[in-house]
N, C-alpha and C positions, 0 to 999 in steps of 0.2 A: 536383519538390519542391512543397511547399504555395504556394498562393497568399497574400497579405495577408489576404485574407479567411476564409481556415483555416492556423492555423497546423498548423506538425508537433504533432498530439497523441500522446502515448502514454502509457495509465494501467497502474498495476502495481499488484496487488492481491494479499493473501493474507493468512497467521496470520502475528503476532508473531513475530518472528527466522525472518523467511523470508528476507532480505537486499535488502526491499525497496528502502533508503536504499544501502545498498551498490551493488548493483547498476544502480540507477535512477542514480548520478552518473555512472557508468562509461558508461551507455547512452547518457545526453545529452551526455556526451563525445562517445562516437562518430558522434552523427548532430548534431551542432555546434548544439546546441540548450539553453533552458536548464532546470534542474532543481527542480522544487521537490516539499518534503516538505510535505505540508498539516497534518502533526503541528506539525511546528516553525511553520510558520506561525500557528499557533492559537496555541502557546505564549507567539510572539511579541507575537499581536494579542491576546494576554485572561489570558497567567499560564501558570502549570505545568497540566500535565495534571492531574493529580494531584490539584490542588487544585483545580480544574473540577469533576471528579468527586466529591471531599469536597463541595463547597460547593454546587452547583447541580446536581449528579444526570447521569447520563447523557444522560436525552433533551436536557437542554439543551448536552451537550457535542455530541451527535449535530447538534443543531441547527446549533450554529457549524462542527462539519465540513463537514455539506453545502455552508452559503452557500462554506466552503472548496474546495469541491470545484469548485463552481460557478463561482468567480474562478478557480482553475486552469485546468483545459481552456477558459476562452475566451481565457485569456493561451497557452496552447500551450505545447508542450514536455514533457519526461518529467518524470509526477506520481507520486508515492508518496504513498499513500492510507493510513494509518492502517488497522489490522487489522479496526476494526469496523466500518467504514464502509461496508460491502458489507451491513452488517443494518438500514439506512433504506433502506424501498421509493424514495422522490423520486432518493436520491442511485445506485442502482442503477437506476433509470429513466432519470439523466442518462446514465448510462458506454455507455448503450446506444447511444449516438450517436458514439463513438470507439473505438478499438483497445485493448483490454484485456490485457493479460498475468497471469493467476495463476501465480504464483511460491509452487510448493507443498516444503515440506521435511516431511522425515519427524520424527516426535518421536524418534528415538535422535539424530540430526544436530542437531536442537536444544535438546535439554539441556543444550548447555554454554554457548548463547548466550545461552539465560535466567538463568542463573545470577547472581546478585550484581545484577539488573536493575531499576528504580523501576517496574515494569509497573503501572498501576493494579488491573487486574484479573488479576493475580496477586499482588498486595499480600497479606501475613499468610499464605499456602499451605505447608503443609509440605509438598506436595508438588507445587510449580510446573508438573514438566512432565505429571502427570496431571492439574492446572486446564491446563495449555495445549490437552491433548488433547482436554479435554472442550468447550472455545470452540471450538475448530477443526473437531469432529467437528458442531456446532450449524451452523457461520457455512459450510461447505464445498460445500453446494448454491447458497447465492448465489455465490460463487467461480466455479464452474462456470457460474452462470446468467449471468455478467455478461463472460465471459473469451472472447476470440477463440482467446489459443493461452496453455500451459498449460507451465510449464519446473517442473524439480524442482529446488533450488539445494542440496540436501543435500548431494553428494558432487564437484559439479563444481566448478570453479576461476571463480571470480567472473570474472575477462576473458574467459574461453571463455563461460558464461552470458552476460554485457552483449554479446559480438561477434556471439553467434544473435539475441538477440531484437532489435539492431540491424538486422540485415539482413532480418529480418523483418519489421519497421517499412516500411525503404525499398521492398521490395515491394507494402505498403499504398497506397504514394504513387500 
């Protein structure tokens, strides 16, 4: 197990409704660690996303993600990273020093999770999941640039995904 001086890290990365908060609770379950979303964390420390976005623009939301990103892995434990957070070089520069998981789904698998969703950047889309395809098909070489190991959550059963990339973690140790 980790020392006091490193905790257990492990970051989870991908597109919107890849099951990164799902999965990532299930995970730090299983390796008895704790969990944080760095979405909700932002929400918490500065308002809705949404209105971030409205109000001061992306790069300034990019910004408070990273400093988010940044208090995450040095607190330890499974992180869920917000879908864009892989498109700031700084913050894709930090993950490079920890265990990364891309948690990739297909766009048929997730059509239905976007649906009825407050996604900022599919806000007003008639057609969500060709705006989701098209971020995803944008942001998917950082994904890869930043990711140890790579699970598809499309069609498997959320505790059989959190049970692999659990025990894939503990091998890191």
């Amino acid at each position: 197990m980790s020392s006091a001086e490193q905790p257990l890290t492990l970051v989870l990365v991908g597109p919107m409704a890849a099951g990164k908060t799902s999965v990532g609770r299930k995970v730090a379950r299983l390796l008895a660690v704790p969990f944080v979303d760095t979405d909700k964390r932002i929400a918490a420390d500065h308002g809705p996303i949404p209105e971030i976005f409205t109000t001061h623009g992306e790069a300034h939301f990019r910004a408070l993600e990273r400093d988010a990103v940044r208090a995450a892995v040095a607190e330890g434990g499974v992180i869920s990273l917000g879908g864009g957070a892989v498109t700031d070089s700084a913050t894709r520069a930090l993950l490079r020093r920890h265990p990364v998981v891309f948690l990739t789904v297909s766009a048929d698998a997730v059509a239905q999770r976007i649906r009825g969703s407050a996604r900022p950047l599919l806000a007003g889309e008639d057609d969500p999941v060709s705006r989701w395809r098209d971020i995803f098909d944008q942001r998917r070489s950082w994904y890869e640039e930043v990711a140890d190991l790579t699970v598809d959550t499309s069609r498997r059963p959320m505790r059989a995904l959190a049970e692999e990339i659990a025990a894939w973690r503990r091998k890191q140790s």
